[in-house]
C-alpha positions as a Python dict, from the first residue, in 0.01 Angstrom:
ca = {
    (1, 'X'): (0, 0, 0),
    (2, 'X'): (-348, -41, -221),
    (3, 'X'): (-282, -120, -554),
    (4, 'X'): (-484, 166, -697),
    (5, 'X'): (-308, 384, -495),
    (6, 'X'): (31, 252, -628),
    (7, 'X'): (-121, 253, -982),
    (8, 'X'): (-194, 672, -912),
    (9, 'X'): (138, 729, -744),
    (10, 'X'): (270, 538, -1063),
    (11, 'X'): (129, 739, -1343),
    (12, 'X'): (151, 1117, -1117),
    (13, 'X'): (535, 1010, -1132),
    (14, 'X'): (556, 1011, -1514),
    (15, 'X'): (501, 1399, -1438),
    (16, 'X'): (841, 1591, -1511),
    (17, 'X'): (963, 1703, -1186),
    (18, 'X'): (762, 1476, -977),
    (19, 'X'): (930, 1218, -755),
    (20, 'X'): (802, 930, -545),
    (21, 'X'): (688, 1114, -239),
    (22, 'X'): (561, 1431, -423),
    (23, 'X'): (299, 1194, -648),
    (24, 'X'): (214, 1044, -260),
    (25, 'X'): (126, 1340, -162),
    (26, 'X'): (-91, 1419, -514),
    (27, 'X'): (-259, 1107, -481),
    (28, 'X'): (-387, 1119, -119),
    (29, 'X'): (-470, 1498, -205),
    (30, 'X'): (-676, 1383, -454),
    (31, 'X'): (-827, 1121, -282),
    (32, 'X'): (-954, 1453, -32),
    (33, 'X'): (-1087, 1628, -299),
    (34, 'X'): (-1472, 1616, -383),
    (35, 'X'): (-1551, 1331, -656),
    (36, 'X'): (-1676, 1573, -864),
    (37, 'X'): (-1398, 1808, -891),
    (38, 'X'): (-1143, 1509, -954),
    (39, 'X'): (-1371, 1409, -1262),
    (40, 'X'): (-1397, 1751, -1354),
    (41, 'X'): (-1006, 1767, -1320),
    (42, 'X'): (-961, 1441, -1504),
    (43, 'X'): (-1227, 1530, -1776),
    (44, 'X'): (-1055, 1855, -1855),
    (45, 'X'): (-670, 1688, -1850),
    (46, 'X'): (-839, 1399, -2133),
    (47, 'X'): (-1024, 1681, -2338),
    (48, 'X'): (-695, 1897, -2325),
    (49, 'X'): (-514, 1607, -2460),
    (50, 'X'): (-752, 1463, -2711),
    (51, 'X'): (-844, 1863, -2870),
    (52, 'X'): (-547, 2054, -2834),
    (53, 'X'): (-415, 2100, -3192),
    (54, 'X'): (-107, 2285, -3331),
    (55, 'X'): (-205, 2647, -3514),
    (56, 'X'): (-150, 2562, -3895),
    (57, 'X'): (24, 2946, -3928),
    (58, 'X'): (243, 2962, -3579),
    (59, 'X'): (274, 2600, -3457),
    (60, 'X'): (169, 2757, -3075),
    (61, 'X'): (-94, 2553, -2924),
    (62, 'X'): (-449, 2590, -3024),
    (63, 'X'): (-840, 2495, -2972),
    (64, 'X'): (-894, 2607, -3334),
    (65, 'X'): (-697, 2527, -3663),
    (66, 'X'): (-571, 2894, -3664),
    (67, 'X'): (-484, 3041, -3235),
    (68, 'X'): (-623, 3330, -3126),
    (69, 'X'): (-294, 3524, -3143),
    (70, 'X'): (-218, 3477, -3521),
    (71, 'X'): (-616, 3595, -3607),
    (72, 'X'): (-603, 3923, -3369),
    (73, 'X'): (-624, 4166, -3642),
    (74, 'X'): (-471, 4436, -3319),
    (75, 'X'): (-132, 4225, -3345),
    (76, 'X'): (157, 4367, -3575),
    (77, 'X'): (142, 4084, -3838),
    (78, 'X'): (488, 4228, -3974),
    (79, 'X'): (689, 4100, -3696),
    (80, 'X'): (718, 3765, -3605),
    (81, 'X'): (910, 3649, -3303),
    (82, 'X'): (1056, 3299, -3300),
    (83, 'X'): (1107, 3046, -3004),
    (84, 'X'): (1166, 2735, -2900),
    (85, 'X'): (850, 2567, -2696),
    (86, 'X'): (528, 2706, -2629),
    (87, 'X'): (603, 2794, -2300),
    (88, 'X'): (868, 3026, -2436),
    (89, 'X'): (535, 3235, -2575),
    (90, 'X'): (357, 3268, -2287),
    (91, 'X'): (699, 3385, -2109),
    (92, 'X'): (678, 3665, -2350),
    (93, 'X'): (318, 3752, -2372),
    (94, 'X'): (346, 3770, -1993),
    (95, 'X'): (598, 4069, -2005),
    (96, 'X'): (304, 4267, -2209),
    (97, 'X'): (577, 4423, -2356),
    (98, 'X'): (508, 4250, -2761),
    (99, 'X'): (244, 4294, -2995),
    (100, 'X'): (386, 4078, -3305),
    (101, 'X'): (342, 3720, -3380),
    (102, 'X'): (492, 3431, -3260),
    (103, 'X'): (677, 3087, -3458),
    (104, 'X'): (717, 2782, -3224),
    (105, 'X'): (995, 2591, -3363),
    (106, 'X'): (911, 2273, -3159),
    (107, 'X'): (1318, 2224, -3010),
    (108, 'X'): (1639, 2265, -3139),
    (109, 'X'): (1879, 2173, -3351),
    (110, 'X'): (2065, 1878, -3144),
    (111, 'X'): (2241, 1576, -3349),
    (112, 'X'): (2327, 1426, -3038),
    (113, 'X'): (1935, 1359, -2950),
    (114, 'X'): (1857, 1350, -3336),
    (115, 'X'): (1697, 1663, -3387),
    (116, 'X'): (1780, 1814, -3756),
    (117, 'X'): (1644, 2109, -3904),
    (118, 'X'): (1359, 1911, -4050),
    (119, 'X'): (1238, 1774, -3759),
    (120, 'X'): (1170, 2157, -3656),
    (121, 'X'): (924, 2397, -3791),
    (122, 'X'): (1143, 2589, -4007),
    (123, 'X'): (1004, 2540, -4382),
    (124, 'X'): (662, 2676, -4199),
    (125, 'X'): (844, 2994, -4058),
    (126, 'X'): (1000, 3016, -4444),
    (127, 'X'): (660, 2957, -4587),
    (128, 'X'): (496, 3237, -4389),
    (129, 'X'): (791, 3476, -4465),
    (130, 'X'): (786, 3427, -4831),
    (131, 'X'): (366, 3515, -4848),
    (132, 'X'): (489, 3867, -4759),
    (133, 'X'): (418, 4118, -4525),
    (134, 'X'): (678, 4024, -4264),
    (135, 'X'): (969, 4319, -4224),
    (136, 'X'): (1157, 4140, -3880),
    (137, 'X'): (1192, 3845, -3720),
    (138, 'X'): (1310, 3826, -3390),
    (139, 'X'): (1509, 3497, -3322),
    (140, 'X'): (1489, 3418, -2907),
    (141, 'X'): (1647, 3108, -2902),
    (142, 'X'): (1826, 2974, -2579),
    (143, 'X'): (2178, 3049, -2558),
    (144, 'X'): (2277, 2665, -2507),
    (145, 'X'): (2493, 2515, -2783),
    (146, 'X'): (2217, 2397, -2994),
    (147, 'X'): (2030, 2724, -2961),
    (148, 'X'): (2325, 2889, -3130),
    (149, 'X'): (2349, 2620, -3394),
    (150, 'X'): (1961, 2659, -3441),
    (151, 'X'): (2014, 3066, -3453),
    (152, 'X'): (2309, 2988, -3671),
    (153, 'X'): (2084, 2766, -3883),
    (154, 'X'): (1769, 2999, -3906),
    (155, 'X'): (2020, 3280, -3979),
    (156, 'X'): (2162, 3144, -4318),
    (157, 'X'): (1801, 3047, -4403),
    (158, 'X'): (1604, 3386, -4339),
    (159, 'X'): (1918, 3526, -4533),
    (160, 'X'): (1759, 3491, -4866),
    (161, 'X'): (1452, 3700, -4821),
    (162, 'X'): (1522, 4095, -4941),
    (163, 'X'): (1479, 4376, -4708),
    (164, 'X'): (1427, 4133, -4366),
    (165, 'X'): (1544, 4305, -4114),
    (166, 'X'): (1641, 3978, -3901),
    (167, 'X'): (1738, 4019, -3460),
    (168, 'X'): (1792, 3876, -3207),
    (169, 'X'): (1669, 3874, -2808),
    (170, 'X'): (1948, 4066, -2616),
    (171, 'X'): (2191, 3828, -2452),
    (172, 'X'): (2437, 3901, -2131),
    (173, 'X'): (2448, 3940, -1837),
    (174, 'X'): (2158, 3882, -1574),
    (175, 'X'): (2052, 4126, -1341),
    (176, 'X'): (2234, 4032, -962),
    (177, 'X'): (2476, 3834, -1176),
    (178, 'X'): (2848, 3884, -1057),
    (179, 'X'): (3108, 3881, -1344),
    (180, 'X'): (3364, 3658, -1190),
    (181, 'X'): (3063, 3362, -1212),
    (182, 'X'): (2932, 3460, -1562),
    (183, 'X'): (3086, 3179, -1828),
    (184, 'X'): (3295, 3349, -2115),
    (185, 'X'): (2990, 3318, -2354),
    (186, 'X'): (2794, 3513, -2175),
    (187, 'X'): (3032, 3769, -2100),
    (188, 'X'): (3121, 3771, -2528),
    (189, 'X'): (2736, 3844, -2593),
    (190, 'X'): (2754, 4136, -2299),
    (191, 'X'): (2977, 4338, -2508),
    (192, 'X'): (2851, 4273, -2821),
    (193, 'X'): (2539, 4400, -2721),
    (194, 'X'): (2640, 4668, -2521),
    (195, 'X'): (2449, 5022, -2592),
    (196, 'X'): (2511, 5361, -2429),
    (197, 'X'): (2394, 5448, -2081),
    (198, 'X'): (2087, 5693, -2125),
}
């Protein structure tokens, strides 16, 4: 095999999710495609990583020091919903179901990969909260262990603020799901949140 092409299978493998024969088939894909359109590709992949910046209010990925969701004056600034990555935001925005604003934490709590509270963006989230004009935050963290230390966490700190009205995503069971596979967890969160049939 060429040596560039190893080089290109090589570095397409450092891709999450992409094994030896997948970054084959990138790289001789690639090698198809017009020159132009693979500098164009590579060109946009270098600017993307070399621009991007983190929004100094939300911590969601930005072109500008401020994103484009926390300066659209049509948002509700008085609701601010809090997640884990940035892909967790454009999960949401997808549904076109939320108007509010978002707070990337950047993870979770996890001691076991060394990930305190201060490593995430929580004194931000406080920060923002305490300049006023936020009534709720909604807390959509994973239901993993560390997401419910992390909701724990952010819990005890958002308890000091007067008059927040403080939720959480509804957790349960999936739709399709069959109760005899759900784990106990789950199941615990299903009839917590339970609400009448309409």
């Amino acid at each position: 095999m060429s040596q560039l092409l190893q080089e290109a299978v090589g570095e397409l493998q450092k891709l999450p999710g992409i094994g030896r024969r997948t970054a084959l088939r990138l790289a001789m894909h690639l090698l198809r495609m017009e020159e132009a359109s693979v500098d164009d590709m590579t060109a946009a992949i270098a600017r993307f990583r070399h621009d991007i910046k983190h929004c100094t209010r939300c911590n969601n990925l930005s072109d500008t020091e401020v994103c484009p969701i926390c300066s659209d004056r049509e948002r509700d600034h008085s609701t601010i919903c809090v997640v884990e990555q940035v892909a967790d935001v454009l999960s949401i925005e997808n549904t076109h179901q939320y108007r509010g604003l978002y707070h990337v934490l950047g993870g979770v709590i996890s001691p076991m990969q060394g990930i305190a509270p201060s490593d995430l963006k929580i004194d931000l989230l406080c920060d923002r909260i305490a300049e006023g004009g936020v009534k709720e935050v909604i807390l959509a963290i994973s239901t993993s262990v560390e997401g419910e230390t992390t909701l724990f966490y952010l819990m005890s700190r958002l308890r000091r603020f007067e008059g927040l009205k403080v939720t959480t995503i509804a957790r349960g069971i999936g739709f399709g799901d069959e109760l005899e596979y759900v784990d106990e967890l789950t199941i615990t969160h299903a009839l917590r949140n339970r609400r009448a049939v309409e």
